[in-house]
Legacy VTK file of the C-alpha trace (Angstrom):
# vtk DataFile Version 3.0
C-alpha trace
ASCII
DATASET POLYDATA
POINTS 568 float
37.312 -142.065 -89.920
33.491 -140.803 -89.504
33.185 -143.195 -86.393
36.238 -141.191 -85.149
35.037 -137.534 -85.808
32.085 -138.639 -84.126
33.706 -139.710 -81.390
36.023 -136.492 -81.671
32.641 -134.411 -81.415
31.439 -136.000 -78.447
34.152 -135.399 -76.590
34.899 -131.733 -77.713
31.256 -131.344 -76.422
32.102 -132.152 -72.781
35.150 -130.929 -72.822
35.121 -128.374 -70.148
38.738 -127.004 -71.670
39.255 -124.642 -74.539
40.932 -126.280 -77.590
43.024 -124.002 -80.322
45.923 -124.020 -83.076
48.497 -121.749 -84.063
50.753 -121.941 -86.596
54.544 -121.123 -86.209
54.348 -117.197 -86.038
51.904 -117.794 -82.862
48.884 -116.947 -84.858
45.346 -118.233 -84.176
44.329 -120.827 -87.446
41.153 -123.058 -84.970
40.136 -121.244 -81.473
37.259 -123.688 -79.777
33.921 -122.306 -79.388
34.617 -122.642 -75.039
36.868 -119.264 -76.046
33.281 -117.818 -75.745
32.466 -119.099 -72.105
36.091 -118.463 -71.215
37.146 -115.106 -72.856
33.810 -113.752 -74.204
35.144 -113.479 -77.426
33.413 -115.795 -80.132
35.868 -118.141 -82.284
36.138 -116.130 -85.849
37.120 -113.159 -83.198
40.433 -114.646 -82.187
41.287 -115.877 -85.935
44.519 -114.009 -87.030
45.023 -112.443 -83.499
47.674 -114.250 -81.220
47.475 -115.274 -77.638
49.674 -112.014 -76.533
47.013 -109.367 -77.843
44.931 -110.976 -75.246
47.354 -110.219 -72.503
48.123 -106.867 -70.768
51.447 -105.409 -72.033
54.018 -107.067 -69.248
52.357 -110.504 -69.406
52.126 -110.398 -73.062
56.110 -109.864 -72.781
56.388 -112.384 -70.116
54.186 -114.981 -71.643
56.276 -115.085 -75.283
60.125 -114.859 -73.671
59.100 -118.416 -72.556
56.752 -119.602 -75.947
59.646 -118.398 -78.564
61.760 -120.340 -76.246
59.888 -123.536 -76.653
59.585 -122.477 -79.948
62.914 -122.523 -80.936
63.086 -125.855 -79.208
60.497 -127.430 -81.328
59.321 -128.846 -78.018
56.092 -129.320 -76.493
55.088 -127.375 -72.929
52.714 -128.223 -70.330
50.827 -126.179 -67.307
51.981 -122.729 -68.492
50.183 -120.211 -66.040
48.889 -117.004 -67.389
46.918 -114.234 -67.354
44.571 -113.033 -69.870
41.998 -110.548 -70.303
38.265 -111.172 -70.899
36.676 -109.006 -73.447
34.643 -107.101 -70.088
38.584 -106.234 -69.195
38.751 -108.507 -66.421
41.998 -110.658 -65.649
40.969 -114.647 -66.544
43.883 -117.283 -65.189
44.531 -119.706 -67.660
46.565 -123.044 -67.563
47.784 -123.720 -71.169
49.777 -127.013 -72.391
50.563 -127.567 -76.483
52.328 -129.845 -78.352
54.468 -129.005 -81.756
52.985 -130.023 -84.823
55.381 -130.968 -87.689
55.041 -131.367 -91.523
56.164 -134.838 -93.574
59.710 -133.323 -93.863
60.092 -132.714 -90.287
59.601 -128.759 -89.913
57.400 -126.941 -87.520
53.877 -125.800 -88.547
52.958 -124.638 -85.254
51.486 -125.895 -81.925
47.972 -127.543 -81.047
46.549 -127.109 -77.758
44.445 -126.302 -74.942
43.406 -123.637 -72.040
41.742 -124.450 -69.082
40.401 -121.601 -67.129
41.646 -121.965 -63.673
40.475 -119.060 -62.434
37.901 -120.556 -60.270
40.872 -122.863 -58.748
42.483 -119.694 -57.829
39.622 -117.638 -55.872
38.316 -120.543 -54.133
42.239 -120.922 -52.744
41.765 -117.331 -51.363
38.519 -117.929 -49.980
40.050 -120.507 -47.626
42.530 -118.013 -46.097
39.411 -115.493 -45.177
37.240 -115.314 -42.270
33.537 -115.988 -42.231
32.569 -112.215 -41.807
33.748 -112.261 -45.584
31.234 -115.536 -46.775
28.728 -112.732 -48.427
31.355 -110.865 -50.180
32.581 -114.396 -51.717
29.014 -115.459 -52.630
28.918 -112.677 -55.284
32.539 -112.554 -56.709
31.971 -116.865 -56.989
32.165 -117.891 -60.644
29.341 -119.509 -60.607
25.540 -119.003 -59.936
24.292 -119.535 -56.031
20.930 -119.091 -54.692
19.790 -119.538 -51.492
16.739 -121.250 -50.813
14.162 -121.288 -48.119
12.400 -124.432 -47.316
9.467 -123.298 -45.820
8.206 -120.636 -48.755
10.425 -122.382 -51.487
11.206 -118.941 -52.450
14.996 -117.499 -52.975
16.128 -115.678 -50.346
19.592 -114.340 -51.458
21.393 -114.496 -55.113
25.041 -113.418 -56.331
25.691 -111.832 -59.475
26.183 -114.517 -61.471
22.457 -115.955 -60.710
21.017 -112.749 -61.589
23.238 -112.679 -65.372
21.661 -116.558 -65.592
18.537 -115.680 -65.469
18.398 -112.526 -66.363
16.209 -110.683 -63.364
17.139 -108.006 -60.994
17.619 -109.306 -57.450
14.128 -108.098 -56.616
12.207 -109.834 -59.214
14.422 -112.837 -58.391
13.688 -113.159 -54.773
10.083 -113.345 -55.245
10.323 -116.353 -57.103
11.185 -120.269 -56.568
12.674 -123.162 -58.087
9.171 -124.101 -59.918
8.500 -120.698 -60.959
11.966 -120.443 -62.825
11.620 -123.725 -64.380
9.496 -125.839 -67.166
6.737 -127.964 -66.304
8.951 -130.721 -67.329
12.707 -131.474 -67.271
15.119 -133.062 -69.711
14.310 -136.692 -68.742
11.004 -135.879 -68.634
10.082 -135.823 -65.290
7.653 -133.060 -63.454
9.604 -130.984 -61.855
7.828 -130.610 -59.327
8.221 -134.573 -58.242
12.416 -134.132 -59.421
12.427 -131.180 -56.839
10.470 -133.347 -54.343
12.503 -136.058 -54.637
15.886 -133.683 -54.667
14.779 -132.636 -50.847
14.625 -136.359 -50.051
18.578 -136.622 -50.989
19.617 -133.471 -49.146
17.146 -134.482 -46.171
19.393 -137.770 -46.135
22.539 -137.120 -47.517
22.866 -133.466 -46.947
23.591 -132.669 -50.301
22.157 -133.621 -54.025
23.432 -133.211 -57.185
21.610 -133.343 -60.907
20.598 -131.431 -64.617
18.012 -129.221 -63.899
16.443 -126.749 -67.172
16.108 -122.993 -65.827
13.794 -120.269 -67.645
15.488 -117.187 -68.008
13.907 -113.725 -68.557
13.195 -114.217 -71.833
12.062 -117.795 -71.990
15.238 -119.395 -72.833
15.555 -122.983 -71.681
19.467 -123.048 -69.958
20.268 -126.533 -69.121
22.782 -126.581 -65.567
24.299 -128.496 -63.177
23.430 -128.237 -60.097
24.692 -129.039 -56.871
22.265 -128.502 -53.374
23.881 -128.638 -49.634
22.148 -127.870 -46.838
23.208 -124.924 -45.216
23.181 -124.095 -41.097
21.095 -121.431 -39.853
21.508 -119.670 -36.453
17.442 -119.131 -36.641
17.195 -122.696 -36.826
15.787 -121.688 -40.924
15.657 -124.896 -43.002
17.812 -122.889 -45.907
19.806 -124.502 -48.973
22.430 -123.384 -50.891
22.301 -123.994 -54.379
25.445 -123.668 -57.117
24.195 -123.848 -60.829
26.751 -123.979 -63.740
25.113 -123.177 -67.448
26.255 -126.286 -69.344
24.371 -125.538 -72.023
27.089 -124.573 -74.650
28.780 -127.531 -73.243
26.402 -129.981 -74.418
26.114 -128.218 -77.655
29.506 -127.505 -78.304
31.167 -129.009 -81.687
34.208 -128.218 -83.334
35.904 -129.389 -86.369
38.250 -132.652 -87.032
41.022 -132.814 -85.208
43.592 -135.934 -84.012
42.384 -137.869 -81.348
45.592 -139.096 -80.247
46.737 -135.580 -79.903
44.004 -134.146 -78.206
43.982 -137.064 -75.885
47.569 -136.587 -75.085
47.538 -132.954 -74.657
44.817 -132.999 -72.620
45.187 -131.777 -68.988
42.039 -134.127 -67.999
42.996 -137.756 -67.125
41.417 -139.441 -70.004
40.449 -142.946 -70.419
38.959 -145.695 -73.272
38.109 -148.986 -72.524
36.155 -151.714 -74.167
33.019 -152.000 -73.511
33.016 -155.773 -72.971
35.913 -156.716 -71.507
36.568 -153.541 -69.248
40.459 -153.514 -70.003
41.856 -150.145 -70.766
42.427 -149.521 -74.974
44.232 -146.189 -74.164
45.241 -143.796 -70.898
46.508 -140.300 -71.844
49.735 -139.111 -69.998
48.379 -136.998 -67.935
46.652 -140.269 -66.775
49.386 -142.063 -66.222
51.663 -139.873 -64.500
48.967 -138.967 -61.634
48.460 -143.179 -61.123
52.023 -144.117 -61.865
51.601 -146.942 -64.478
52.871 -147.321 -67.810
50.357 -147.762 -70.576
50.869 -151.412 -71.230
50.158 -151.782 -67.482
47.047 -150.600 -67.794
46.370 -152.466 -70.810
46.438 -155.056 -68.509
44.077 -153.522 -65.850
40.365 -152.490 -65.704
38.481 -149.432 -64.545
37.634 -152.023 -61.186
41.748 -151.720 -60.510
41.381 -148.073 -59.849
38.065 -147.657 -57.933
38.637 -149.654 -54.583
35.203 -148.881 -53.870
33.596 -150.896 -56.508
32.164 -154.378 -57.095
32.031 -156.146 -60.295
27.994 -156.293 -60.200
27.763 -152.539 -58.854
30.192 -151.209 -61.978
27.517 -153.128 -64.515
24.399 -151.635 -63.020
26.125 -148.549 -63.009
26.995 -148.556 -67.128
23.357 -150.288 -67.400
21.701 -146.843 -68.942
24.566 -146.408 -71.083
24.837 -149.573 -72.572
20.653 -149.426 -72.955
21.010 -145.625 -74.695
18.894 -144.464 -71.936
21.747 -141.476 -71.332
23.900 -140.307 -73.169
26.574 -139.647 -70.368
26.902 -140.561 -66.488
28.824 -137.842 -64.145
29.837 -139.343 -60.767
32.137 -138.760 -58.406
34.284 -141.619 -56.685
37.830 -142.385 -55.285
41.141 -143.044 -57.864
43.897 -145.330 -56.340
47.453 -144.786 -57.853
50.003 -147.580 -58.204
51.818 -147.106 -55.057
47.995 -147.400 -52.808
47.538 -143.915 -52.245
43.617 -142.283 -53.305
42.482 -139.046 -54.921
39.281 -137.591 -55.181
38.087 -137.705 -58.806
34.664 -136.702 -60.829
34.396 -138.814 -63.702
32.382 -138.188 -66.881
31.547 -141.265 -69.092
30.666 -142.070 -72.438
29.595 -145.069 -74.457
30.846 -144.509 -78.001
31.592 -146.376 -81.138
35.300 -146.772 -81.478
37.106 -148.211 -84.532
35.399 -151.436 -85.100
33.870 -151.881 -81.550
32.046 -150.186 -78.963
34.142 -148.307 -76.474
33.854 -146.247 -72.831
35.335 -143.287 -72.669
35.643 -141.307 -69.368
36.975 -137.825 -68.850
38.342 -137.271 -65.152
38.701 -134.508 -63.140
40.356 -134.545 -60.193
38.383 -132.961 -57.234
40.751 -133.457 -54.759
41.283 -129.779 -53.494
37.286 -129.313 -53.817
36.663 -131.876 -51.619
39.316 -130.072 -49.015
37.635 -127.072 -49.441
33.550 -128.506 -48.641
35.176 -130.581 -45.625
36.445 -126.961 -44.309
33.593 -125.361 -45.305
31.438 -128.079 -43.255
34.078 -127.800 -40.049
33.203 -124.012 -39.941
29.860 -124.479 -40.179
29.706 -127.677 -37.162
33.115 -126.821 -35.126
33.873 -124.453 -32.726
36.595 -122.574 -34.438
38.947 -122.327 -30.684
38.484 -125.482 -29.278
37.546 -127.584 -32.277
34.885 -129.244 -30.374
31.037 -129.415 -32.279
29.371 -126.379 -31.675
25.735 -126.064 -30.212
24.147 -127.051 -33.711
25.908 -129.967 -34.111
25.657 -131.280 -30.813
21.656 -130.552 -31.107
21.658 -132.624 -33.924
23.646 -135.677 -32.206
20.950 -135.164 -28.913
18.040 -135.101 -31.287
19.185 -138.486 -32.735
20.220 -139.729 -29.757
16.587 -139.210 -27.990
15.348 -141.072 -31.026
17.537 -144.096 -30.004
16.578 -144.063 -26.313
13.598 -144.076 -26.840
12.988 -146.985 -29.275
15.583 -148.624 -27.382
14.154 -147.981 -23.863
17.773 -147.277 -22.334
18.798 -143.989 -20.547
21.215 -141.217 -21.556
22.217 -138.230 -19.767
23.394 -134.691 -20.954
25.468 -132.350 -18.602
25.674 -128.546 -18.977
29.054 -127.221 -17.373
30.432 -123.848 -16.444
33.987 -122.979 -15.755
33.723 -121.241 -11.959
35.047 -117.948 -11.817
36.445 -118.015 -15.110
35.215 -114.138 -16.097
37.566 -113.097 -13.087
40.977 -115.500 -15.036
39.633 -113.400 -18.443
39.716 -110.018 -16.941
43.448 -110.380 -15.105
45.213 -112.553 -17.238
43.665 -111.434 -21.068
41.870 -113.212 -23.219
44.524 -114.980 -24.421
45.073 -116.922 -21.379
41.266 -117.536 -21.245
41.204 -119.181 -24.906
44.536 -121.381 -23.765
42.667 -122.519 -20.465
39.282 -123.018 -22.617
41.440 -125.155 -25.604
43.538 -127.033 -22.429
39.924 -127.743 -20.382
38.637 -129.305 -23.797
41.236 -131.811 -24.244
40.919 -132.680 -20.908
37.362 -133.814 -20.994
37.332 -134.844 -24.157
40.208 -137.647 -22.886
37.384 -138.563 -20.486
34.931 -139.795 -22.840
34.075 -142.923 -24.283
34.072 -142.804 -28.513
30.522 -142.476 -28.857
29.901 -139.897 -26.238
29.830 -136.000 -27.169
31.650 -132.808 -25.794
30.530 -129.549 -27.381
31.420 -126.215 -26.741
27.982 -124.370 -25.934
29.404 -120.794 -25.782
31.429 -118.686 -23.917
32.704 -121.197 -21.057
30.097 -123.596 -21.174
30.491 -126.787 -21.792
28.063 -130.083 -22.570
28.374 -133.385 -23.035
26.011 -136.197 -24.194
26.541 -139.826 -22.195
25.128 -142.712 -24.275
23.015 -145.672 -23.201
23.978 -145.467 -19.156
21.596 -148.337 -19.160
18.153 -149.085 -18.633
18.380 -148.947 -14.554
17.610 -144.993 -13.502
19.960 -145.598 -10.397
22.766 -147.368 -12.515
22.508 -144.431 -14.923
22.265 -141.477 -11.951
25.675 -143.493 -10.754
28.000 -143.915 -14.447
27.107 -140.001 -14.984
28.378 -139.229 -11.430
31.248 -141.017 -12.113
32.081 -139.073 -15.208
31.069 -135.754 -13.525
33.477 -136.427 -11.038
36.144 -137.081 -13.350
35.537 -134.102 -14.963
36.053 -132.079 -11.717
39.541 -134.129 -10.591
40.605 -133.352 -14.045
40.509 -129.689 -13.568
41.023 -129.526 -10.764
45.049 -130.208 -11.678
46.674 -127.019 -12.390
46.631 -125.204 -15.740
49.968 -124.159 -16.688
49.304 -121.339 -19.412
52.834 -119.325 -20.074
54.826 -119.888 -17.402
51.670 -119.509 -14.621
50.019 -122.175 -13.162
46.082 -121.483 -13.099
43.252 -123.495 -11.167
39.502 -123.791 -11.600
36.743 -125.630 -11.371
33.295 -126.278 -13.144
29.585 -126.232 -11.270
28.166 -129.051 -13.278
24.231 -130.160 -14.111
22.542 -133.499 -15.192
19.556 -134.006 -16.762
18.266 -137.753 -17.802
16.723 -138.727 -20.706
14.006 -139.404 -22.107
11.349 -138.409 -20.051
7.321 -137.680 -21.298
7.358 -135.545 -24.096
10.900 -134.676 -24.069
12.835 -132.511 -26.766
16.119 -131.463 -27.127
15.528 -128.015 -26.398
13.598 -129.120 -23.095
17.103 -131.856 -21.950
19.347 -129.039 -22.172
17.137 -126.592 -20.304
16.969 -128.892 -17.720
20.361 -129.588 -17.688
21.405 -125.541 -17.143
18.487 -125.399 -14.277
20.484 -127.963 -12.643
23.760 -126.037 -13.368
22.843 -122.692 -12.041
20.946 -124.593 -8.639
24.659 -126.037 -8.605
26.242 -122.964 -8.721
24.276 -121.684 -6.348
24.573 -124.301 -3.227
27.952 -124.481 -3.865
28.519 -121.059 -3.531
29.277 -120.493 -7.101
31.966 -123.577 -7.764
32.748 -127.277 -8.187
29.247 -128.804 -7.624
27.341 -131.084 -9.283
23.216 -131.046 -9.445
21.004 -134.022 -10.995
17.345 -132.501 -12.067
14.466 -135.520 -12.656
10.915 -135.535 -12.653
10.057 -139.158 -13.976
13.249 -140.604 -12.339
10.841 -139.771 -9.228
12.730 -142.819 -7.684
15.774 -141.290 -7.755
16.511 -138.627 -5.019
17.008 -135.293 -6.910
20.331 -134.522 -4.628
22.932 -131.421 -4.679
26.612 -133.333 -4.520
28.874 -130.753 -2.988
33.091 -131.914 -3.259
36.065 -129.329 -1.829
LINES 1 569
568 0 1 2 3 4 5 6 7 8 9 10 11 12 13 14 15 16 17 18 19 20 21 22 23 24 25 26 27 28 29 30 31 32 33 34 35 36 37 38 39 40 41 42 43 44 45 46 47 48 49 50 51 52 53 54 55 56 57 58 59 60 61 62 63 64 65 66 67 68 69 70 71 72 73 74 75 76 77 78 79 80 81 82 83 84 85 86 87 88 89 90 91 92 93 94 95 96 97 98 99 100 101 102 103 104 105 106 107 108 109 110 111 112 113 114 115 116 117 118 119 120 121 122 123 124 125 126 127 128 129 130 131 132 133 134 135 136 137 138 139 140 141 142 143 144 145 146 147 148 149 150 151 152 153 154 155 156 157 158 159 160 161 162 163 164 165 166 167 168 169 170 171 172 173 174 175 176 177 178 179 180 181 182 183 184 185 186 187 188 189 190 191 192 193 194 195 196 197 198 199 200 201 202 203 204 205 206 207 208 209 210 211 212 213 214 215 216 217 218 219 220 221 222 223 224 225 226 227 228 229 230 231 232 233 234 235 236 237 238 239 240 241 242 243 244 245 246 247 248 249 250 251 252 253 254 255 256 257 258 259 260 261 262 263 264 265 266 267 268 269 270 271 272 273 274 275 276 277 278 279 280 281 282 283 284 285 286 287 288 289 290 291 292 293 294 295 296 297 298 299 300 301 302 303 304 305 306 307 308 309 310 311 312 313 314 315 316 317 318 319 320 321 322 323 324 325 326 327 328 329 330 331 332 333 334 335 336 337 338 339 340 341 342 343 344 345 346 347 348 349 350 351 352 353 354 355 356 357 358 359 360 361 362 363 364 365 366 367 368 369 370 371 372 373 374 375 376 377 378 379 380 381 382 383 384 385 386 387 388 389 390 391 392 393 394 395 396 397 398 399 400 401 402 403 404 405 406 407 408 409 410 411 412 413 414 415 416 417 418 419 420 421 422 423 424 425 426 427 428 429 430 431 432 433 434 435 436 437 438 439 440 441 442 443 444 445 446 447 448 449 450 451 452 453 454 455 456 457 458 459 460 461 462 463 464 465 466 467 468 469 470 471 472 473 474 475 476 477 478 479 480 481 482 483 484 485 486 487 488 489 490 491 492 493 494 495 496 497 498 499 500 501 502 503 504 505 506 507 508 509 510 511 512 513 514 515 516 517 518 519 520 521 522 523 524 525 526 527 528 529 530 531 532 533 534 535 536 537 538 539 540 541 542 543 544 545 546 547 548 549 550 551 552 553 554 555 556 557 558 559 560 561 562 563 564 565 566 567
């Protein structure tokens, strides 16, 4: 029994979900302490009250027309949506499931369950459906603490409200500080943190993104132990800047509450929740929710390991992975990874594991979360920040980023590449009869059609108004071989629009005066290929009398004749 209450405390501690008990009138007898993150209201608060005093007067009414329902039942419910109100008066949105709990003789003592503030879920669903002219206003209504961080002072340069609550500080005092400023000399596994900050840059310098515990000083010297999760951010000023999201888990890894059964708070869980042995890797027990989302029956999985579920994982990397928790090095792992169901099909999932005694043997047990709309929401996040929103092409950043490493490559390599810098002839003149409208149909139609043109690993980005430029890998190591291939594909490009553009009914012609710069050449950059590349696109535009002409500019290519290539 101890081994179990320990086990029961460990989990209640990382339980991210708000566990409570009624009895049959719908009065509070156990409210969790995460009623305090969730609600504001401490647990000896909420004893005696019910869940409709914290509800405004038409939910309240809403709420128990469907609880004295299941009531009368004597059933259990699941994923019951409502609204309640924090103790500061605002609206929190709550996802509630309980089960009935019965005495020897069969009648109803009341209901155990749990809340799960889904509030968060909610408001980053609306921030999809908003345009980035409203990112700022987001930033300071998000649930959670984000500072923005400048590379080259390592000072914060913005905060939202929640940042300034975590560490107490006005936005003033807060701006004039950094990550080592706000921080202890050393962190929880007792590393400086200056060399745990140094080597966090490394990750988000490779990966683009880092996450890890990290102890915070607030105002008044109180050590807050977060999460934290680092991306890095684009910045039209070309600013090395980070975003950083910090979530106080603090009360989380403190949290303890009093015996309660497993089995039931495994069941009623709305986490996927798994034990398995820590020898043999087979699965002891899988909650429902579990096995509904992957489709197998519990003595299926008894059959199965945590390997059967993570297509992603060896044997060998699984143990390495459990390595510090079967050596007590830490206490829990948090990782994200990929869940496959029964019928093949995968879901993003963030697992949080455990190593704890169970019965008579040792025994894993992992809470999961699944992170699948998350994941949606930072792959739209990172196509507004690298796409161009019309045509869907990369924008100039990312295609900056794709020269940069391609100039790297050419010139290890020693082969030559080629950008070209396009403009649509004479397309201000379609814009100002036809609308824009028609312009952004021709602009979306003259996309496809180069991007058809293009082998896979070649780039077309849309520079800016009707621009255009594209990056032709590895045309060989020949200058007159490559001079020829991006001829070829510049003349493509011009057949191809030269065909008509039918936009609503009207057909609609252009063409494009088109510039190529090689590369590499002494001392290049990509700053210095591109401006080459539009030199040779204006002298274009101007031979050809301002349309369909193409212009090759070279200085080392000295062999090659720098020509003007006129075509009707």
């Amino acid at each position: 029994m101890k081994k179990n209450e320990g086990f029961f405390r460990r989990f209640v501690e990382n339980s991210p979900d708000w566990m409570w008990e009624v009895d049959k009138n719908g009065v509070y007898t156990y409210v969790g302490s995460q009623c305090s993150r969730i609600l504001g209201y401490q647990p000896e608060e909420l004893i005696g009250k019910t869940p409709f005093d914290l509800m405004s007067i038409e939910e309240s009414e809403r709420v128990a027309d469907i609880f004295w329902g299941v009531v009368s039942s004597k059933r259990g419910f699941a994923n019951l949506e409502n609204t309640n109100l924090h103790r500061e008066g605002y609206p929190v949105i709550l996802e509630t499931s309980g089960n009935p709990v019965f005495d020897a003789g069969g009648e109803l003592l009341g209901y155990q369950g749990v809340d799960r503030d889904i509030s968060y879920r909610r408001k980053a669903e609306q921030a999809l459906e908003v345009t980035l002219r409203r990112y700022q206003t987001m930033i300071d209504f998000a649930p959670d603490a984000l500072l923005i961080l400048d590379l080259e002072t390592m000072r914060f340069i913005d905060a939202n409200k929640k940042s300034l609550e975590l560490f107490g500080l006005t936005k003033t005092n807060l701006l004039e500080i950094g990550p080592l400023e706000s921080s202890p000399k050393r962190q929880a596994d007792g590393s400086l943190s200056s060399e745990k900050v140094k080597k966090c840059l490394e990750d988000v310098e490779e990966k683009g993104e880092a996450s890890f515990e990290w102890i915070i000083l607030n105002s008044k010297g109180d050590r807050i132990l977060c999460e934290v999760r680092v991306v890095k951010l684009p910045s039209p000023e070309n600013q090395n800047i980070l975003c950083c999201c910090l979530v106080d888990i603090s009360e989380r890894k403190a949290q303890e509450a009093r015996e309660m059964s497993l089995g039931r708070i495994i069941e009623v869980s709305l986490n996927e929740i798994y034990i398995f042995n820590e020898e043999t890797l087979l699965f002891i027990e899988v909650n429902q929710g579990a096995r509904q989302n992957l489709g197998y029956s519990l003595s299926e999985l008894q059959q199965l390991t945590p390997l059967d579920l993570k297509p992603e994982f060896t044997l060998s990397d699984f143990n390495e992975m459990l390595l510090p928790l079967r050596n007590h090095t830490k206490e829990i792992l948090v990782f994200e990874t990929v869940h496959r169901r029964k019928d093949g099909t995968l879901y993003n999932v963030e697992v949080h594991l455990q190593l704890i005694p169970y019965g008579n043997q040792l025994a894993f047990v992992a809470i999961i979360l699944d992170i699948t709309e998350r994941v949606k929401s930072q792959a739209k996040i990172r196509q507004l920040a690298y796409n161009d929103p019309l045509t869907g092409l990369p924008n100039r950043r990312l295609f900056l980023d794709r020269l940069s490493q391609e100039l790297s490559v050419a010139r290890r390599r020693e082969h030559i590449s080629a950008v070209l810098f396009l403009d649509l002839d004479d397309f201000k003149m379609l814009n100002d009869s036809f609308g824009h409208i028609a312009g952004d149909m021709l602009l979306e139609l003259a996309a496809r059609r180069m991007l058809e043109l293009l082998r896979e690993e070649d780039t077309v980005a849309r520079y800016g108004g009707d621009e255009f430029v594209l990056l032709l890998k590895e045309l060989g190591k020949e200058p007159q071989k490559a001079v020829e291939l991006a001829h070829v594909v510049a003349n493509k490009i011009q057949e191809a629009l030269a065909s008509p553009f039918l936009i609503e009914t009207q057909e609609h012609y252009i063409s494009a005066s088109i510039g190529i710069s090689l590369f590499p050449e002494r001392n290049d950059s990509s700053d210095s290929i591109l401006n080459r590349a539009d030199i040779a696109m204006y002298k274009a535009k101007a031979k050809g009398n301002g349309r369909k002409a193409i212009h090759f500019y070279s200085r080392s290519f000295s062999s090659i004749e720098n020509e003007n290539i006129l075509r009707d």
